[in-house]
C-alpha positions as CSV (number, residue, x, y, z in Angstrom):
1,X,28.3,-49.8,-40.3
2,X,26.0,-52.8,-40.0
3,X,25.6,-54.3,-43.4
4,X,23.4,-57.5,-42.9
5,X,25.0,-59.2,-46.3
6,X,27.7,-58.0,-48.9
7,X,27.6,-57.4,-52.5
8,X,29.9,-57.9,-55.1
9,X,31.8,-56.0,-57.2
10,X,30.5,-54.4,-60.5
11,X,31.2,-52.5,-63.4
12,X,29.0,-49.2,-64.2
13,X,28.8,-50.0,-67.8
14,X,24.5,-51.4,-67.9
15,X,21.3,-49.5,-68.4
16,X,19.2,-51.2,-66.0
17,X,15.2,-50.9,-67.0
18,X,12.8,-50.6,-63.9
19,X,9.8,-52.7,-64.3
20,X,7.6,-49.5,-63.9
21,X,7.9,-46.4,-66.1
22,X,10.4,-44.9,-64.0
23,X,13.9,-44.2,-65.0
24,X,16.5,-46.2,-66.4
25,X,19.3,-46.0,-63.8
26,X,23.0,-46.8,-65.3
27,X,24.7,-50.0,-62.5
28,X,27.0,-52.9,-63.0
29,X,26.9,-55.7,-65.0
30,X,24.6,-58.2,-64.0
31,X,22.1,-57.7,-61.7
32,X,21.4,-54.3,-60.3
33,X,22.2,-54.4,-56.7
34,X,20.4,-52.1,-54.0
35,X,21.4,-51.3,-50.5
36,X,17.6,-51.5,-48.4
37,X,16.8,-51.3,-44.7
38,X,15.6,-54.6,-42.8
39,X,15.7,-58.2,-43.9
40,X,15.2,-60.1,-46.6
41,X,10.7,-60.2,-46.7
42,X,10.9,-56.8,-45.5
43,X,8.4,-54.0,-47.4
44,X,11.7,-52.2,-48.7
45,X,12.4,-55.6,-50.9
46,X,8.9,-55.7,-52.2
47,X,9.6,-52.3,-53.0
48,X,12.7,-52.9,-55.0
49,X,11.1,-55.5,-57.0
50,X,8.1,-53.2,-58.0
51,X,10.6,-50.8,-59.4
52,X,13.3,-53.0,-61.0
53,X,11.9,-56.4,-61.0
54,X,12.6,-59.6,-59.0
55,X,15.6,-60.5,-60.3
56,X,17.0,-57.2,-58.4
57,X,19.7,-58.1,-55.3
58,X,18.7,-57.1,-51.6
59,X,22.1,-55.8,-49.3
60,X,20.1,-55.9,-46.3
61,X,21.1,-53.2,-43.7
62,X,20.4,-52.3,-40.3
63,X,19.8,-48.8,-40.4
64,X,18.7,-46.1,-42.7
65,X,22.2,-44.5,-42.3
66,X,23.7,-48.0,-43.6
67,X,21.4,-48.0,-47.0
68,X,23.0,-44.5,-47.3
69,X,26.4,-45.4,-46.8
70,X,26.1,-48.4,-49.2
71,X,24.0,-46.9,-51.9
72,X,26.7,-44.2,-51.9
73,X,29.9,-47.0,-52.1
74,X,30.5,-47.9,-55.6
75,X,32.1,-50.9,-54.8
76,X,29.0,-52.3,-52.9
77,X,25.7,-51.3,-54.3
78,X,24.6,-49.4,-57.3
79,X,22.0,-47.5,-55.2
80,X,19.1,-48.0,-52.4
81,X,15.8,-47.9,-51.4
82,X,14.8,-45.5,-48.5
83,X,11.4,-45.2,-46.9
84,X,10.8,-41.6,-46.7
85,X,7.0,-40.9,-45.6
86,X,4.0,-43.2,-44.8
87,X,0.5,-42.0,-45.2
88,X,-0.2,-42.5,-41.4
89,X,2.8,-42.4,-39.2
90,X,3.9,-39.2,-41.8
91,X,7.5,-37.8,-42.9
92,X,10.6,-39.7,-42.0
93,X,12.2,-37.0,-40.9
94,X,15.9,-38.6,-39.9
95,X,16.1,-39.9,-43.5
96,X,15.4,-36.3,-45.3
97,X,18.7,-35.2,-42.7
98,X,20.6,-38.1,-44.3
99,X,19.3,-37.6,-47.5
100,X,20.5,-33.9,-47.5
101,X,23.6,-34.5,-45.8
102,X,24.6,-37.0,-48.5
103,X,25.6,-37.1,-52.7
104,X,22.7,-39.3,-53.5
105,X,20.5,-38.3,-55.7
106,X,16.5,-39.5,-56.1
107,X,16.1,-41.8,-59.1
108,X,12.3,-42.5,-58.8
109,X,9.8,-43.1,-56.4
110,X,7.1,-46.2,-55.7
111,X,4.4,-45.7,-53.4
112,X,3.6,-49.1,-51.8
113,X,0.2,-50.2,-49.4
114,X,1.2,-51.7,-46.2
115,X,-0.5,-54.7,-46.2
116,X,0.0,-57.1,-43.2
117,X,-0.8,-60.8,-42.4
118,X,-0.5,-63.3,-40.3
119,X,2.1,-66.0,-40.9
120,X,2.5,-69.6,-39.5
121,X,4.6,-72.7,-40.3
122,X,2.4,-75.0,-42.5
123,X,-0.3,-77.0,-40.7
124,X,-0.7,-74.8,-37.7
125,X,-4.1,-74.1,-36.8
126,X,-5.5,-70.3,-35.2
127,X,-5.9,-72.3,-31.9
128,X,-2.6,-73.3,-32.1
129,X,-0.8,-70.2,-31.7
130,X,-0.1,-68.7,-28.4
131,X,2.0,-65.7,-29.5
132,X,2.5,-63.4,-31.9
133,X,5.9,-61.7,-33.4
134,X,6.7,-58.5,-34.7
135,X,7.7,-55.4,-35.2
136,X,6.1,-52.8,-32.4
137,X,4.7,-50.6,-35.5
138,X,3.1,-53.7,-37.3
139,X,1.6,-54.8,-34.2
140,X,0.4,-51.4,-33.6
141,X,-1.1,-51.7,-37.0
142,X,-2.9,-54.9,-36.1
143,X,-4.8,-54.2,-33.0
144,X,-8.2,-54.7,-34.2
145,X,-7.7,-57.9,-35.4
146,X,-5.3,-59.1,-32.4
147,X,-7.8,-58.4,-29.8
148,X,-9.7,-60.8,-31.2
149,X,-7.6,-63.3,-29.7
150,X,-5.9,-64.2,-26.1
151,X,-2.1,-63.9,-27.6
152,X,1.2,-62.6,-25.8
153,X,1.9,-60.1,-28.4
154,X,5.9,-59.9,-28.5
155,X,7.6,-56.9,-29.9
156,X,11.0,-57.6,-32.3
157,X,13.0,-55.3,-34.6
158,X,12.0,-56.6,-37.8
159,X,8.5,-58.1,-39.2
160,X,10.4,-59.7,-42.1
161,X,13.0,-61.1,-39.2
162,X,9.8,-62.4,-36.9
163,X,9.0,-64.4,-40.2
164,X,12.8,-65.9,-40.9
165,X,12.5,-66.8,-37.7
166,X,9.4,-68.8,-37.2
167,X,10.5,-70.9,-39.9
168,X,14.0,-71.3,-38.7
169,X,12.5,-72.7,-35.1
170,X,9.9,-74.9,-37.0
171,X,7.9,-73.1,-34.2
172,X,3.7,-75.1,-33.9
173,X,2.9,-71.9,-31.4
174,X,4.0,-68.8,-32.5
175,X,3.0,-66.8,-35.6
176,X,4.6,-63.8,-37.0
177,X,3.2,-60.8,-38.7
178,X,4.3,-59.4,-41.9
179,X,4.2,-59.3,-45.5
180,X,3.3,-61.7,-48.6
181,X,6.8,-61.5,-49.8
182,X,8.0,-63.0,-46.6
183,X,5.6,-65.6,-46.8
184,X,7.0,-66.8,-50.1
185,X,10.7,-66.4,-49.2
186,X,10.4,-68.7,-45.4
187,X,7.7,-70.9,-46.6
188,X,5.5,-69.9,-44.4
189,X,1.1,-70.3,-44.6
190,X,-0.8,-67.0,-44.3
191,X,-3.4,-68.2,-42.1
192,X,-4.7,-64.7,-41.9
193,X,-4.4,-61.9,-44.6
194,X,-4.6,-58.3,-44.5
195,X,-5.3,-57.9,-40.6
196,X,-4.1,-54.2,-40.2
197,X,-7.2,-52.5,-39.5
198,X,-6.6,-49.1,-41.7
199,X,-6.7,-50.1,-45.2
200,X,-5.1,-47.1,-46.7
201,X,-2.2,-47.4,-45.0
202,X,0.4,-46.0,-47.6
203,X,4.5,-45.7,-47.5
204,X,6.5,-43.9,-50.3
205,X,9.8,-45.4,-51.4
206,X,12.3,-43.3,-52.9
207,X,15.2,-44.7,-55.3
208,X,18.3,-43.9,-54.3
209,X,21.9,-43.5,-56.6
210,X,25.1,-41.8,-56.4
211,X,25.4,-38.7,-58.6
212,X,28.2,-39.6,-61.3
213,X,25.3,-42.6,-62.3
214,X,23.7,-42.2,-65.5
215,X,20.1,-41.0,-65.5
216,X,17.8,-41.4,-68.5
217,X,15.1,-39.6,-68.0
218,X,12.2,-40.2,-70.3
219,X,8.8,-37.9,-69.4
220,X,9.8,-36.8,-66.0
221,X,7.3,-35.1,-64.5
222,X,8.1,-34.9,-60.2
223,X,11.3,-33.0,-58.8
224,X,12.9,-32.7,-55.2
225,X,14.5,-29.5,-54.4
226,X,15.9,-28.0,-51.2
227,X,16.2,-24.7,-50.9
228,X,16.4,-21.8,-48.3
229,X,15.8,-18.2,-47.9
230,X,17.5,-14.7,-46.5
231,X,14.7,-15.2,-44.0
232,X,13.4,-11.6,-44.5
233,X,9.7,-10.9,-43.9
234,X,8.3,-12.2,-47.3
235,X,10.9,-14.1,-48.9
236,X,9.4,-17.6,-48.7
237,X,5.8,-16.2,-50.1
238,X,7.9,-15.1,-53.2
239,X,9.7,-18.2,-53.5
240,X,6.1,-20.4,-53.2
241,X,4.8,-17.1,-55.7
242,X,7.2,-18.8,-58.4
243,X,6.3,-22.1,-58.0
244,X,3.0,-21.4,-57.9
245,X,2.8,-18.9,-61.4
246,X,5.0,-21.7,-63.1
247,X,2.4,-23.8,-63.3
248,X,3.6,-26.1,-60.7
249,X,1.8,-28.2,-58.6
250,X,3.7,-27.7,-54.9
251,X,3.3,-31.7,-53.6
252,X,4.8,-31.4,-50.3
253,X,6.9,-28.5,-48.7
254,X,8.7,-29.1,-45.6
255,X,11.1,-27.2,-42.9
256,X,14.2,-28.5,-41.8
257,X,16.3,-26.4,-38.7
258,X,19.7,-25.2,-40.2
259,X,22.3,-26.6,-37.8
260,X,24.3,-23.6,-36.4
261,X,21.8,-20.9,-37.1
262,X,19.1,-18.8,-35.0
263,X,16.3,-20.1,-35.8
264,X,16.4,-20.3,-39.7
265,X,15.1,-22.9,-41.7
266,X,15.9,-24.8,-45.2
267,X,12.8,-26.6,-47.0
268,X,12.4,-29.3,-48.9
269,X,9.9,-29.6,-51.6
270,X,8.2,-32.1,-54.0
271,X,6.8,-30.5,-57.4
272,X,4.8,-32.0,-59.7
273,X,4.8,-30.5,-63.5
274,X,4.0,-31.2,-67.0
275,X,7.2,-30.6,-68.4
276,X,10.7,-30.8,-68.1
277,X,11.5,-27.0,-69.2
278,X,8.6,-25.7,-67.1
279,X,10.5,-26.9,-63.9
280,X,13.5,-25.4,-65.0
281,X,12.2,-22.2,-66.0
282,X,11.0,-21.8,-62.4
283,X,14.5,-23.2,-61.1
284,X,16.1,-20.2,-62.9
285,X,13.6,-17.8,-61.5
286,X,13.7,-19.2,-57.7
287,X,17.5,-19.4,-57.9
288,X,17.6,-15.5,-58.2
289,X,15.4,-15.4,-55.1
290,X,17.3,-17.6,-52.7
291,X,20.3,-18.3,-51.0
292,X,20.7,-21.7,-51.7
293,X,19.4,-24.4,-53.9
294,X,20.0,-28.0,-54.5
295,X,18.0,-30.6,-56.6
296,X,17.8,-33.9,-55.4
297,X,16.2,-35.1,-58.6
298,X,13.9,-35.1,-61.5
299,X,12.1,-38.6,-61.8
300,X,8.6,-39.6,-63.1
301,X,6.0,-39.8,-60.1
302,X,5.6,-42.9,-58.8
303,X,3.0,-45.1,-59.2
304,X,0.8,-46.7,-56.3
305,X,1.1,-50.3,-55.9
């Protein structure tokens, strides 16, 4: 497990208010921890303090299958913050495997625009820089702006790491590219904002606990569900037939292989609803229909930042 920093120990005896109408997750005293992939700048910490406000501690982590191992270790986090879809790029599909295959349960959600700029070391000029760092996807992101320009574009892991980086060197000839937040962390100039050339350029965030965590739920409204069928000629119509005669607004539906199995499939859904006894009126009726069927959570839809 690569953990890039470690927590300390707390009790779970808190109700921790996000800063948007959320939930109110139950951590440890002081302030709430959360387990989030990258480095410190990265989009996942500006997401983290949308939902539960600056003050909330980073445990940067290398890999999606870190945030889950520390969001589900009492002793180091109380929870994460897991990229799960982008507007563009599309599903995360590796996260919904770990996401299934874990005890976590989805607190909330924040939907956050990718919006990416150009960083330098104060006093460095455009026709000072010679290269570029950043992340392959951010660069990617960038093109229309970059080709402006006669720059060696080089690719790194990290677009938060390209900006901790460019401040430690003190570097007068390289610029990084990433976000606001790291800007404000390394002390760096944005010398040009908002380069990506697709404005709407969207990730969703989910919030991530372990289950025996208190959840307060006040006007939920979103749920995440997995289910899966016999597989006999019909049976996922009926199932979506439920859903659809509950009043339930079906957000997002997608298939997942069952390891070990010909050829059958488990799904996971996103439904939106009005109230909390609708969603479990049709959770009773679906349950009947279905061979298996977990909820990930009921949270209040996240808002778009």
């Amino acid at each position: 497990m690569s953990v890039m920093r470690q927590s300390k120990k707390g009790n779970m005896n808190k109700i921790i208010k996000s800063s948007s109408p959320k939930s109110d997750i139950a951590v440890g005293a002081g302030n709430i921890k959360v387990a989030i992939q990258g480095y410190e700048g990265s989009f996942h910490q500006m997401a983290a303090r949308y939902f539960f406000g600056k003050e909330v501690e980073v445990l940067p982590c290398a890999t999606f299958r870190d945030v889950v191992k520390i969001a589900a270790d009492k002793k180091e986090s109380d929870g994460g913050v897991m990229a799960i879809e982008n507007s563009i790029a599309g599903s995360i599909l590796p996260n919904y495997n770990l996401l299934q295959k874990s005890n976590l349960k989805i607190g909330g959600e924040i939907y956050l625009q990718i919006r990416q700029n150009l960083l330098v070391n104060p006093g460095v000029r455009l026709e000072d820089i010679r290269e570029v760092h950043s992340h392959s996807m951010a660069i990617q992101q960038c093109f229309g702006f970059l080709d402006k320009y006669n720059w060696k574009l080089v690719e790194t892991e990290d677009t938060a790491l390209s900006a901790k980086l460019v401040h430690q060197h003190k570097s007068k000839h390289i610029a990084a590219i990433a976000s606001r937040l790291a800007a404000e962390i390394f002390e760096l100039d944005i010398i040009a904002p908002n380069i990506h050339t697709l404005k709407n350029n969207y990730t969703r965030f989910l919030i991530i606990h372990r289950e025996e965590l208190k959840i307060k739920i006040e006007g939920a409204d979103k749920a995440s569900v997995n289910f899966h069928t016999d597989h006999s000629r019909g049976s996922l119509a009926r199932v979506l037939t439920k859903i659809a005669e509950g009043g339930i607004n079906l957000s997002k539906l997608q298939s997942f292989p069952i390891p070990g199995s010909d050829w059958q499939y488990s799904f996971h859904a996103d439904m939106e609803f009005d109230a909390i006894d609708q969603f479990e009126n049709v959770m009773q009726e679906i349950k009947e229909i279905t061979d298996s069927l977990k909820v990930y959570g009921v949270y209040k839809k996240g808002i778009t930042i």
